[in-house]
N, C-alpha and C positions, 0 to 999 in steps of 0.2 A: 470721498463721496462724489464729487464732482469728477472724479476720472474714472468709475463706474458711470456715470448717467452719462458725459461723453459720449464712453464707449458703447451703452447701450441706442442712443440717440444716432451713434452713426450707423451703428449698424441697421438701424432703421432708413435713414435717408438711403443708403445703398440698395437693402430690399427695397423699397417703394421704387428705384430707378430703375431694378433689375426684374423685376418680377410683373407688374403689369404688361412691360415689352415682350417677355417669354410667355407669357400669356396668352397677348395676342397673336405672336406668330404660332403658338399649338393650335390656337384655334382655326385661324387659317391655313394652317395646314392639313386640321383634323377636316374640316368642311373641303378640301380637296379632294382629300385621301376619300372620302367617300362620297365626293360626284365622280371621281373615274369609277369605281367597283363597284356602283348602282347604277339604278334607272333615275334613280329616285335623286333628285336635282337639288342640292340648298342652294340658299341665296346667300351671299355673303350681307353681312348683319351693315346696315346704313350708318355712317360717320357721326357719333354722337358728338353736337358741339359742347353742350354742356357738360358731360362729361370728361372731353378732354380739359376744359376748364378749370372742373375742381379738381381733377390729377394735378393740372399743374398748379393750382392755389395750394394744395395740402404740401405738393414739395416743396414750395418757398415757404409755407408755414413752419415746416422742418430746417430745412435750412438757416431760417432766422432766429429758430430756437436754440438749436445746435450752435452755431459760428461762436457762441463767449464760453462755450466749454469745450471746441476745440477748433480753435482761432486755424487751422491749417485747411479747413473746411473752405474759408473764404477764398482760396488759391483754386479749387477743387470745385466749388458751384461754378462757376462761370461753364467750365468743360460740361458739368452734369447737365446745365438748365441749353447748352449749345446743341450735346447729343439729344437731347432730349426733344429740342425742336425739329432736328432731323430725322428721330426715329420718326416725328407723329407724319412728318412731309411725306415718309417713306409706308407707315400707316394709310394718311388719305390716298396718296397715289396707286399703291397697290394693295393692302387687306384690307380692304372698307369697297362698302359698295357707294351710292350714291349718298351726298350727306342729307343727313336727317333736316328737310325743310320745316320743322314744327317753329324754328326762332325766326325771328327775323333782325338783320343786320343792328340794325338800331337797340332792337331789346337784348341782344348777343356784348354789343359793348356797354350797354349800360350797365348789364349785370356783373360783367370782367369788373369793370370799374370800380363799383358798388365793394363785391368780395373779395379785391386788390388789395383796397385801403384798409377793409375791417382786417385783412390777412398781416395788410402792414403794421399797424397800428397795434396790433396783438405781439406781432415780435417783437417791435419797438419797446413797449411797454416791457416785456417775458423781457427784454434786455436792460432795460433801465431798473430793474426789478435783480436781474443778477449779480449789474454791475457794481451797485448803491448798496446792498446789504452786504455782510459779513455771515460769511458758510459757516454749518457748525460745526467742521472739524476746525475752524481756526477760531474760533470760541473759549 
């Protein structure tokens, strides 16, 4: 039981790492591809902070769920949550246009904060929850 949900759980933290980044570069590319072959101008779409936020809140939410059913995980987030900072540097600096001013600094880390700990505290618990009971194939 537990080495099905693993493997289903990993396979999910991989798509969540690989697919909003492929994502975003078709998009910017597809918004290239068609200011050279038109007249017709887009803008490239403004730096959502909020959303890169809970991108990165749902991947350690995964993460922390995942690592007690396949502990090799632990070795392997550090490298995901590293590219992953880099993809977003390499995001703001060149497929984003200006970032979206709607937050402001102050309400940008109180919120981080805020949905950090609820993110923590959900895994902590999902792990204290898998570590303390008894699965029921060993029943």
């Amino acid at each position: 039981f537990e080495d099905v949900a693993a493997f289903y759980l990993l396979r999910l933290v991989l798509s969540d790492f690989i697919l909003p980044k492929l994502i975003k570069i078709v998009m910017y590319l597809l918004v290239s591809a068609v200011n050279k072959m038109t007249r017709f101008q887009l803008a490239l779409s403004p730096y959502n902070v909020a959303d890169s936020i809970i991108e990165i809140l749902y991947t350690q939410g995964l993460l922390y769920l995942t690592v007690p059913l396949f502990p090799f995980l632990a070795m392997i987030a550090p490298l995901l949550l590293y590219f992953n900072f880099k993809f977003e540097k390499f995001v703001l600096t060149t497929l984003k246009g200006k970032i979206d001013a709607s937050w402001k600094q102050e309400e940008t880390g109180t919120y981080f904060v805020t949905f950090y700990c609820a993110t923590l505290m959900v895994g902590l618990c999902a792990n204290y929850y898998w570590l303390t009971t008894e699965w029921p194939c060993y029943a």
